[in-house]
N, C-alpha and C positions, 0 to 999 in steps of 0.2 A: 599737677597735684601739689598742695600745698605743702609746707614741711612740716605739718605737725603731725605728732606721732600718730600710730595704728589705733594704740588704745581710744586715742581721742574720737577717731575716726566710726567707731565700731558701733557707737548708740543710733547712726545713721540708718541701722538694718536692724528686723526685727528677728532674736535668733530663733533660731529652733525649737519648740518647745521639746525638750525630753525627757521624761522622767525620770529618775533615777534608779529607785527601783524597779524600773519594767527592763533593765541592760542586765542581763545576767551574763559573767565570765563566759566567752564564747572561747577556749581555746582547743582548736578545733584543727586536727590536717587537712591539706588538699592535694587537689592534683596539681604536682609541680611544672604540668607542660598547658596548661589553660587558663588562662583569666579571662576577665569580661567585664569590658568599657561600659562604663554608664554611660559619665558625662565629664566637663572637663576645661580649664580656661588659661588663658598663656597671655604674657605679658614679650610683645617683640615691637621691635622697630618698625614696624607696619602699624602699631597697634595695638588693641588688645583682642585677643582670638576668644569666641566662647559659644557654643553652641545656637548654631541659627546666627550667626554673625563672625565674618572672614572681611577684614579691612583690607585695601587696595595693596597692592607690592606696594613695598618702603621705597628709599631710595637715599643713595648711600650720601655720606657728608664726609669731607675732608678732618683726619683726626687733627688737631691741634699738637700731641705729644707725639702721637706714633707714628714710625718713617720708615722708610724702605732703608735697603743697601747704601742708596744711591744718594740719602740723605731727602727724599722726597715725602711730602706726604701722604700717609697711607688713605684711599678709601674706606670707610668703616659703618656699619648699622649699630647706631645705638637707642637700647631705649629711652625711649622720653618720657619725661617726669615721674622718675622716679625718686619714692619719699626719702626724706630726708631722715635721719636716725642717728644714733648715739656713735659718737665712733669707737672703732673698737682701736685705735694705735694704740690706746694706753696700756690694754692689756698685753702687749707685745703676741699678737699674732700678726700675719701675711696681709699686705696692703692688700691684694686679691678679695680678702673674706668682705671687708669692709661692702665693696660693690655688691659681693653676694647677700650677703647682711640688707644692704635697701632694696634689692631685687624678690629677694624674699617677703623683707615687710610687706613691701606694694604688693607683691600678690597675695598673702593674708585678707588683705583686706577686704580680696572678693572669694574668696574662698568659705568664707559664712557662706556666703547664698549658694556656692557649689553643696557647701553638706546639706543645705535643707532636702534634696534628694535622694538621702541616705536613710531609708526606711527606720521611722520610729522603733524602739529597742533593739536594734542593733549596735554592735563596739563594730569600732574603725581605729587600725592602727595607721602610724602616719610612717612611712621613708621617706627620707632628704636625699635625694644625690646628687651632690655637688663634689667637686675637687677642692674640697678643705683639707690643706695639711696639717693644722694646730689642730690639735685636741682641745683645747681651749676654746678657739675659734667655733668648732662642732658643738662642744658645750653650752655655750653664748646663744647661739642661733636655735638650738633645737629648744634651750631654756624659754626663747622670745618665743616657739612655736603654740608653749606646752602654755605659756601665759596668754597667747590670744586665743586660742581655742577655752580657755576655762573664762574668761572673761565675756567671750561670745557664747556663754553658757552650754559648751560641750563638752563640759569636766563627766558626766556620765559615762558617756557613749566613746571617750579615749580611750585606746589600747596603748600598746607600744609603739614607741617613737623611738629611731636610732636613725643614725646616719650611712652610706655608705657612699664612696668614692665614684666609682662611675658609674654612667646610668643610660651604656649601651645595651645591654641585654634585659628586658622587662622582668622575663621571668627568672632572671635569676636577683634581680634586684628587688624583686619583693617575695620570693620563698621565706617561707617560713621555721623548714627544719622539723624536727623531730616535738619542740617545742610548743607547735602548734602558733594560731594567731588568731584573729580578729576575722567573719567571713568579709569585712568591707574594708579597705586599705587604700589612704589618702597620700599620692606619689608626687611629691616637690622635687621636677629637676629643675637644675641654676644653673647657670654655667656665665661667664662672659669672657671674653677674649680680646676687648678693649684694655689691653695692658701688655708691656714687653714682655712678660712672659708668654701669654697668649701666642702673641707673631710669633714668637722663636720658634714657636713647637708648629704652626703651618709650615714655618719657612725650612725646619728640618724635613718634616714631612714631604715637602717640594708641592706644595699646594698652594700657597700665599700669593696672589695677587701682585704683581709689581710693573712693572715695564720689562723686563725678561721674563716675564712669566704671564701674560696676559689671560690666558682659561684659569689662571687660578682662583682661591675664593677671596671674599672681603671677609675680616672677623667681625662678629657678629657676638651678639647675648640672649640669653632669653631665660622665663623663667617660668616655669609649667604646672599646672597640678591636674591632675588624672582622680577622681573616684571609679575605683575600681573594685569589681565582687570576683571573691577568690571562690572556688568549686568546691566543697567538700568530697571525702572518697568517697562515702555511702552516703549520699544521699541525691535526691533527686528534688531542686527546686524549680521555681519558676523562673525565665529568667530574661533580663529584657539590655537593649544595648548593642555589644559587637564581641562576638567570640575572638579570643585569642591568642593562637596558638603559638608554638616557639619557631622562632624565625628557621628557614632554611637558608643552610649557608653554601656557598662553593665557592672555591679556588680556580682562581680563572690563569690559564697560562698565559705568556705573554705572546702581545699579540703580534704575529707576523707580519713582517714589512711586506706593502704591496696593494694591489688591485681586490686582495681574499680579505684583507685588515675586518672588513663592517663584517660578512658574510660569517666570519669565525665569533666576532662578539657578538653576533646575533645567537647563534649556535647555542653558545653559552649560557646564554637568558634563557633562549628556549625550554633547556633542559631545566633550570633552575624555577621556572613557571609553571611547569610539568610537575615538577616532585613538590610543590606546592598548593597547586590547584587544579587537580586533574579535571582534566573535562569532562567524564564523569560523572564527576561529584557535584562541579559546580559549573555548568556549562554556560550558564548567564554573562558568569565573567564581573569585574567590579564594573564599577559606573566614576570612581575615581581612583586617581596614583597620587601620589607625594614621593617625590626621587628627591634625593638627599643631591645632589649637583649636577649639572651637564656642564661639564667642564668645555668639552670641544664638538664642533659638530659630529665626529665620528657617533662621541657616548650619545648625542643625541639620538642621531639615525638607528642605532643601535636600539634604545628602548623604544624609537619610535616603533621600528620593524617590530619587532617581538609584541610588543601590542597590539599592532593592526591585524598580525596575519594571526594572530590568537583571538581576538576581538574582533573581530572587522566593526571600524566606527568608533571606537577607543584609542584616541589622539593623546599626546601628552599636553600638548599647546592647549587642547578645548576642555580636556579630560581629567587634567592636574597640574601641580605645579613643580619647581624644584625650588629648596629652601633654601639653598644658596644665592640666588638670583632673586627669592621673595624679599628674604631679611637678613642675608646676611647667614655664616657658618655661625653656628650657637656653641660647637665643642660639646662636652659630655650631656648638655640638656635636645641633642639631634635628636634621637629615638622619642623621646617625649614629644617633643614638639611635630616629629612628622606624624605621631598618633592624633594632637588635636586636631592637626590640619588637614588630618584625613576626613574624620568625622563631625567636624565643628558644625557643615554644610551639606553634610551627608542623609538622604531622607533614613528613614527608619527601618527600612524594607530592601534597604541597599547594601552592596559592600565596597569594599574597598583596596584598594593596595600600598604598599610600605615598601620601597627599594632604596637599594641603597648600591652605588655603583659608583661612587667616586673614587676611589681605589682599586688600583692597574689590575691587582693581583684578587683581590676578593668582592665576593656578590654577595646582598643577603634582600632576603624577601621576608613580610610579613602581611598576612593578611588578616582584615576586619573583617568578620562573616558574620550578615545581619541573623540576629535570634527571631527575627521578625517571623511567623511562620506564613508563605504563601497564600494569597486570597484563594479561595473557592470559587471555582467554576463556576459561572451564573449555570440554572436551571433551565431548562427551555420548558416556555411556559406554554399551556394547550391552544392560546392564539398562535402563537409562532412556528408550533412542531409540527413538521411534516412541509411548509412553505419551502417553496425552491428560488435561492437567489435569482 
């Protein structure tokens, strides 16, 4: 992509038409434990991700700046060609924001055609979440958001736009509060981890990649936006996409040494796929996973198990992927990013799953439950009724 700015960029698409007076102030509550995936587009090292379209795994490149312990250099997934922007050093914020700053732009830019899906008169408030620590920096970025959006002619249909810090938990990153909001809310997570701050915090964590550490991750960027419809308490719409609910967590103890090691974190999943999607309810099962790492082959066997004997014929290898190994660790943009990769390529009639198992001590699950409602029974028609196979 070339370096000229966004705004330059924008008269390539044709925006939305929305009227202004058809947006009337929607601030409205919801239920704090449901939201629901439209649609959705992500900027990674593989690519660009967007519905009906999943680019090939990446494949990592030696950093230039960034090294190991050892003085080595590090593996790393970065995005490519991203736009070139104004820098922000002079304002004295964190060299960090800067990369987030054109990770941002560049996804702007396909973000017009995400909203043209954003049902005429309706308001859409936007959250950012990224690890900006400058106020300043936060200012800058959400100031660039508020001007590509009214420039791409969706100054109507804006709500509130704020920032927040991390953007592991969905629903609590786009709650509303008391205050109420917008029923449609546009979710930018950033994140990159091509920078020594980035490393430090894998390599504290004991998950970085090195020559003593071989299952660990490569760091990774990426930068997401989600159109997303939030539920009202009273009322009852129509509603089309992927329900979803707040993740289920569990604490997993540590695993015993020995021949029982797989058998125990098998266990564990078990239970955790259980209080998430009883069989019951949803006895189909998903048709895809997105695991946030398989670090070693135990973690793999491990969800491979828990899949099979709950799905028989739901593989991880044929059935999903793990985003460590696609593109690289993204840091606080994971959760976003395992949402589009769920459903980028997902038919409409399907669901899906959200794991998350890269950490000894804790599980989380999330699942995409299609709104789609089950075909009807063909009818048996008076040629065919009553014939015997």
């Amino acid at each position: 992509m070339s370096g000229a700015s966004i705004y330059d960029l924008l008269h390539e698409y044709e925006a939305p038409v929305v009227e202004e007076e058809e947006v009337a102030p929607q601030n409205l509550t919801y239920q704090a434990d449901r939201l629901y995936l439209i649609s959705g587009i992500a900027l990674t090292a593989a690519g660009s991700v967007a519905m009906g379209k999943m680019p090939k795994q990446a494949v990592s490149e030696l950093s230039p700046d960034l090294k190991d312990a050892g003085g080595q250099r590090l593996p790393v997934y970065g995005v490519k060609k991203a736009m070139s922007v104004e820098s922000l050093a002079t304002q004295g914020v964190e060299d960090k924001a800067q990369r987030l700053h054109e990770l941002v732009q560049t996804l702007m830019h396909d973000v017009m055609l995400l909203l043209s899906d954003l049902p005429q008169g309706n308001g859409c408030d936007i959250v950012l979440s990224a690890p900006l620590h400058s106020t300043e920096a936060q200012r800058l970025i959400l100031e660039h958001i508020r001007s590509a959006m009214i420039k791409g002619g969706l100054e109507a249909c804006l709500g509130d736009i704020r920032h927040v810090a991390s953007g592991w938990d969905p629903h609590a990153v786009l709650e509303t509060g008391e205050e109420g909001g917008q029923p449609y809310v546009l979710w930018l997570s950033v994140d990159s981890l091509l920078n020594r701050a980035g490393v430090a915090a894998l390599r504290q964590r004991g998950i970085l990649r090195s020559p003593e550490q071989p299952t660990g991750v490569c760091p990774g960027e990426a930068a997401v936006a989600l159109l997303i419809r939030r539920m009202p308490e009273e009322e009852d719409v129509d509603l089309k996409g992927w329900q979803l609910d707040r993740a289920q967590v569990m604490e997993r103890p540590p695993r015993p040494k020995g021949r029982n090691s797989k058998a125990t974190g098998s266990g564990d999943l078990d239970k955790l796929l259980e209080l998430l999607w009883p069989e019951d309810k949803v006895p189909e099962g998903p048709s895809w996973v997105v695991v946030d790492a398989l670090r070693t082959a135990d973690s793999s066997q491990e969800v491979s198990n828990s899949l099979s004997e709950r799905w028989p014929g739901l593989h991880i290898v044929t059935g999903g992927l793990s985003v460590a190994n696609w593109c690289g660790w993204p840091g606080e943009a994971l959760t976003a990013l395992q949402l589009i990769l769920a459903m980028a390529d997902l038919p409409a009639e399907d669901s899906a799953l959200v794991l998350n198992v890269c950490e000894d001590k804790l599980a989380r699950a999330l699942v995409l439950q299609t709104c789609a409602q089950p075909p009807e029974p063909e009818q048996e028609t008076a040629g065919t009724a009553g014939k015997e196979n």
